[in-house]
C-alpha positions as CSV (number, residue, x, y, z in Angstrom):
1,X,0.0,0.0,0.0
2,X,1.5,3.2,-0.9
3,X,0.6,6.5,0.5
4,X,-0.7,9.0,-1.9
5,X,-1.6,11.7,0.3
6,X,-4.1,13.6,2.1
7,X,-7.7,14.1,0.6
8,X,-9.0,17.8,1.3
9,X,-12.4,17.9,2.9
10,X,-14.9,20.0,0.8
11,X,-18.7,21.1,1.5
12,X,-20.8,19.8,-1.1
13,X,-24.6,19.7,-2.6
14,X,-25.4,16.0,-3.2
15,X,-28.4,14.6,-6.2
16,X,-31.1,15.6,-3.5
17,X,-30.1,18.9,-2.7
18,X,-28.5,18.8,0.5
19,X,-25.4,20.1,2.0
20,X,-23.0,17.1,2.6
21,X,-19.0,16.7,3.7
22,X,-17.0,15.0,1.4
23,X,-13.3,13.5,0.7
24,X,-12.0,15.3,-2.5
25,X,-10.7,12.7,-4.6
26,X,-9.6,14.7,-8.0
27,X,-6.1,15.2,-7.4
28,X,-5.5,11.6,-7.4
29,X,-7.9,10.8,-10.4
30,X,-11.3,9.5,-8.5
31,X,-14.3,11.5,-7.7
32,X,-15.9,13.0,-4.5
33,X,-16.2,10.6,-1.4
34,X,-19.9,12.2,0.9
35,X,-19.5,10.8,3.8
36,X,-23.3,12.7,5.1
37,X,-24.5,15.4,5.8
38,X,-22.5,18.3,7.1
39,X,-23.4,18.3,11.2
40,X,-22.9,14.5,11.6
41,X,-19.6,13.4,12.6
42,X,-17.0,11.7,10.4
43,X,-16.5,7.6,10.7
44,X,-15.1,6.1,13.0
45,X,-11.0,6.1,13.5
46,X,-9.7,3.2,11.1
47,X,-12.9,2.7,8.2
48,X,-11.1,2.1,5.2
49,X,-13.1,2.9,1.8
50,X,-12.2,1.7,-1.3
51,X,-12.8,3.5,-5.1
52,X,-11.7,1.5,-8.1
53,X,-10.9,4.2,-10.8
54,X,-11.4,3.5,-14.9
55,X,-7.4,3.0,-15.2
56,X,-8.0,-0.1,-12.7
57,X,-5.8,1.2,-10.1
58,X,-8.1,0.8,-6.2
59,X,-7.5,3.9,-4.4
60,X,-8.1,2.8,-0.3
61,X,-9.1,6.0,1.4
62,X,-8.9,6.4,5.4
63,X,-12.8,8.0,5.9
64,X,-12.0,9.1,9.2
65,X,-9.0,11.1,8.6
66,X,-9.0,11.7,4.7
67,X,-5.5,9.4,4.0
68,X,-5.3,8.0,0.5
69,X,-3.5,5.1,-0.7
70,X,-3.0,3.2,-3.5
71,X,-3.3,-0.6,-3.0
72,X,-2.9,-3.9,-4.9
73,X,-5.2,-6.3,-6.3
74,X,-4.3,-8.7,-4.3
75,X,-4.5,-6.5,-0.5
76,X,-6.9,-7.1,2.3
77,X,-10.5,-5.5,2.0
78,X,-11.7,-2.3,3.5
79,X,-12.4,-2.4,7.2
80,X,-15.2,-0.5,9.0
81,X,-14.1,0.7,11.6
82,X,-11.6,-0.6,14.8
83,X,-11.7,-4.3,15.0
84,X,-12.3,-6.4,17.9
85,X,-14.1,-4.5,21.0
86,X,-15.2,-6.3,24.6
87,X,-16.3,-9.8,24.4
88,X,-20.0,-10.3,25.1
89,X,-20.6,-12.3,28.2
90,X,-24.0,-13.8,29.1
91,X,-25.3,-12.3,32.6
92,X,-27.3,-14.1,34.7
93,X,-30.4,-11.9,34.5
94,X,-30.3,-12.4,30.6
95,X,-31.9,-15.9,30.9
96,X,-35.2,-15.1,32.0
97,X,-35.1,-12.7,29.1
98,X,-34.7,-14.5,26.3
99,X,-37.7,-15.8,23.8
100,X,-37.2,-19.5,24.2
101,X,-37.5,-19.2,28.5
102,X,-40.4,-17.0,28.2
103,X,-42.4,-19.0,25.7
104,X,-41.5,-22.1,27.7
105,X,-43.0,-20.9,31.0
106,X,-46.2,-19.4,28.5
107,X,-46.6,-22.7,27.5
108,X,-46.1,-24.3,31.2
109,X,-48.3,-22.0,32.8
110,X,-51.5,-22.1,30.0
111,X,-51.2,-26.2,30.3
112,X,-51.5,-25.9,34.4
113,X,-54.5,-23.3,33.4
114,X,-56.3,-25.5,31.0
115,X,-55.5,-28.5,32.9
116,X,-55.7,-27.4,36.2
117,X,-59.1,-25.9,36.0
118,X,-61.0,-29.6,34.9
119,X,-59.8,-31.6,38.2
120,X,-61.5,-29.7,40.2
């Protein structure tokens, strides 16, 4: 991957009339890159876009901080965002929570109501 450069962020009007941010791509052959409209924030640190031009070179653009590289065929995909993050642990209270628990003990209480009701 070789470092191009640094993409200048530009204030644009996109196809439906609104003001959007955007990653200038000219300078290095590609087009505008919106990334949305003007007050919401950029991506998160680390999302990696990528914009094949005509020539067939793959431009990989860092959407978070405007960083434009020039990448190979044969490289890794884009990312969205940091990878990895905490590791989701089940918590006791979850249990009772969950749709297979609760439809069993619908199921266990309507048979003890239907049931129940003709022994006595």
């Amino acid at each position: 991957m070789n470092a191009l450069g640094q993409a200048k962020l530009v204030q644009t009007t996109n196809s439906t009339g609104a003001v959007v941010k955007a990653w200038d791509l000219r300078p290095f052959g590609g087009n505008l890159l919106e990334l949305g409209l003007v007050n919401t924030p950029l991506p998160p640190a680390g999302t990696m876009v990528d914009r094949t031009l005509p020539g067939g070179r793959i431009l990989r653009i860092d959407a978070s901080s405007g960083g434009v590289f020039e990448v190979s065929a044969t490289a890794a995909p884009p990312t969205i965002g940091p990878t990895g993050g905490p590791i989701m642990r089940p918590s006791a209270g979850n249990a009772m929570r969950s749709p297979t628990t609760l439809a069993i003990l619908a199921g266990l209480f309507f048979a003890w109501w239907k049931w129940g009701r003709k022994r006595r």
